[in-house]
C-alpha positions as CSV (number, residue, x, y, z in Angstrom):
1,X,-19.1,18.4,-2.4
2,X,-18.3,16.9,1.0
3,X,-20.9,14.1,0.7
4,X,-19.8,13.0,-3.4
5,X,-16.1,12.8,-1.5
6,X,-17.8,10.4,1.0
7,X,-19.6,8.3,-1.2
8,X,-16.9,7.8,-3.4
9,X,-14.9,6.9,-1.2
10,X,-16.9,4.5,0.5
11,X,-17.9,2.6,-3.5
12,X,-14.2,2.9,-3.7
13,X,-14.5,4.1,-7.1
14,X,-12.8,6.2,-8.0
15,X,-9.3,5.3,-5.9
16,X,-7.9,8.1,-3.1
17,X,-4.7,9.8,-4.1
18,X,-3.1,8.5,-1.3
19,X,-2.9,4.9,-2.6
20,X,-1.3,4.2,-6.3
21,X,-0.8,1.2,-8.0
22,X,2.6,-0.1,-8.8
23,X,3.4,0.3,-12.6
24,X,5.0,-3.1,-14.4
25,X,8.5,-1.3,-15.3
26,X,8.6,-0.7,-11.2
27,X,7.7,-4.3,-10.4
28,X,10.2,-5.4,-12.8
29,X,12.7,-3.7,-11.7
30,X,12.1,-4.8,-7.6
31,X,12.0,-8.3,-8.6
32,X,15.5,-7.5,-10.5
33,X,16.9,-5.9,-7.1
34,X,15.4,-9.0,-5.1
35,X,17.1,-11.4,-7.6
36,X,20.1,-9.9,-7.5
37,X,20.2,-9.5,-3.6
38,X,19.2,-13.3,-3.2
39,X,22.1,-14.2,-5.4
40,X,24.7,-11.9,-3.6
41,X,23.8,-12.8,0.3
42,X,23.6,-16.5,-1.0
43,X,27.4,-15.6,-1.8
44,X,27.8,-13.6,1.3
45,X,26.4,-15.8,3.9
46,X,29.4,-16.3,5.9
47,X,30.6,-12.7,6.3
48,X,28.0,-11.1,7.6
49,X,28.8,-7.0,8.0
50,X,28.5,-7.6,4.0
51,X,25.6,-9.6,4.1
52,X,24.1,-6.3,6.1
53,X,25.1,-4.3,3.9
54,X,23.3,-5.6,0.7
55,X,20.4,-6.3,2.9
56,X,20.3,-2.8,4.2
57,X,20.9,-1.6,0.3
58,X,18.1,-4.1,-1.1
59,X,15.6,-2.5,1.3
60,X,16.0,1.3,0.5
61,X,16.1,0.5,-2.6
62,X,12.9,-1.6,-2.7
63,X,11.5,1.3,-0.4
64,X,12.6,3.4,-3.5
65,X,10.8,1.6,-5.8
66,X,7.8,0.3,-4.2
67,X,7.2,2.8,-1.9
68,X,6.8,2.6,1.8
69,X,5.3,-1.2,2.5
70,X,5.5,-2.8,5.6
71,X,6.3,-5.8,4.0
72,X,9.6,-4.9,3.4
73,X,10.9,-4.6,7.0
74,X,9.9,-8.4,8.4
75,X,12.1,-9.3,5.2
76,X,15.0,-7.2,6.6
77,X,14.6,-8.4,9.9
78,X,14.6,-12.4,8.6
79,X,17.7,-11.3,6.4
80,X,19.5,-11.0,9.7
81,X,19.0,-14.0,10.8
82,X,22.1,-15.9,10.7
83,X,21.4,-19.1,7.9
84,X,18.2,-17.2,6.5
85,X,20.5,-15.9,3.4
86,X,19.9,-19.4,1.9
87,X,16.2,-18.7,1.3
88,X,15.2,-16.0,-1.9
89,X,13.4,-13.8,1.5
90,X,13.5,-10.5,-1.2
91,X,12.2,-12.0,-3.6
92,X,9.2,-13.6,-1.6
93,X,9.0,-10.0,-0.2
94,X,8.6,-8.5,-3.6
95,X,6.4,-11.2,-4.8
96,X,3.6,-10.7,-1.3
97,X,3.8,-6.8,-2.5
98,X,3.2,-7.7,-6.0
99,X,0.4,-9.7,-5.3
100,X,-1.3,-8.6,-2.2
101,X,-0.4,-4.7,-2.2
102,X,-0.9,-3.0,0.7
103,X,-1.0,-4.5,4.5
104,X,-4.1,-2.8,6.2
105,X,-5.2,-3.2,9.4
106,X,-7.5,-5.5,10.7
107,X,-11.2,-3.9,11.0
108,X,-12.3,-3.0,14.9
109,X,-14.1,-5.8,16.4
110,X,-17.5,-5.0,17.2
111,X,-19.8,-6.9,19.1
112,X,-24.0,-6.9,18.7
């Protein structure tokens, strides 16, 4: 049993339970909250304890719908930068999830 585990999970078919696949309605709905939190900090840009607190709302609820992604905290962290509101950050967020999934490590080096 142990080794059909291995080998499937080295062929990478089928996929480990750990990882799922975002469904369509979710996506939607995380570009909707990303939209929607552009718009508002656009709006927001020169009181910032609200501009924090959208931002700080947009990411748990992106965490809620997309799961944890480490994606979504170097987006919080630019949203904090003073003059950054201007740019759609959460929606470029959303898209690099939506695209390129899951950030994974870099492989170990390995020298022969």
């Amino acid at each position: 049993m142990s080794e059909s585990f291995a080998k499937t999970w080295l062929t990478g078919s089928p996929r480990p339970a750990s990882t799922f696949r975002l469904s369509k309605t979710r996506l939607v709905l995380a570009f909707v909250v990303a939209a929607a939190s552009d718009i508002v900090s656009y709006g927001t840009a020169f009181v910032p304890p609200v501009q924090w607190t959208v931002d700080l709302v947009t990411a748990l609820l992106l965490f809620g719908l997309l799961g944890w992604r480490w994606a979504i905290l170097p987006g919080l962290v630019a949203e904090a930068i003073p003059g950054v509101a201007v740019f759609p950050v959460w929606l470029l967020v959303v898209a690099s999830v939506a695209l390129w999934g899951e950030m994974k490590p870099p492989a170990p080096f390995s020298r022969h």
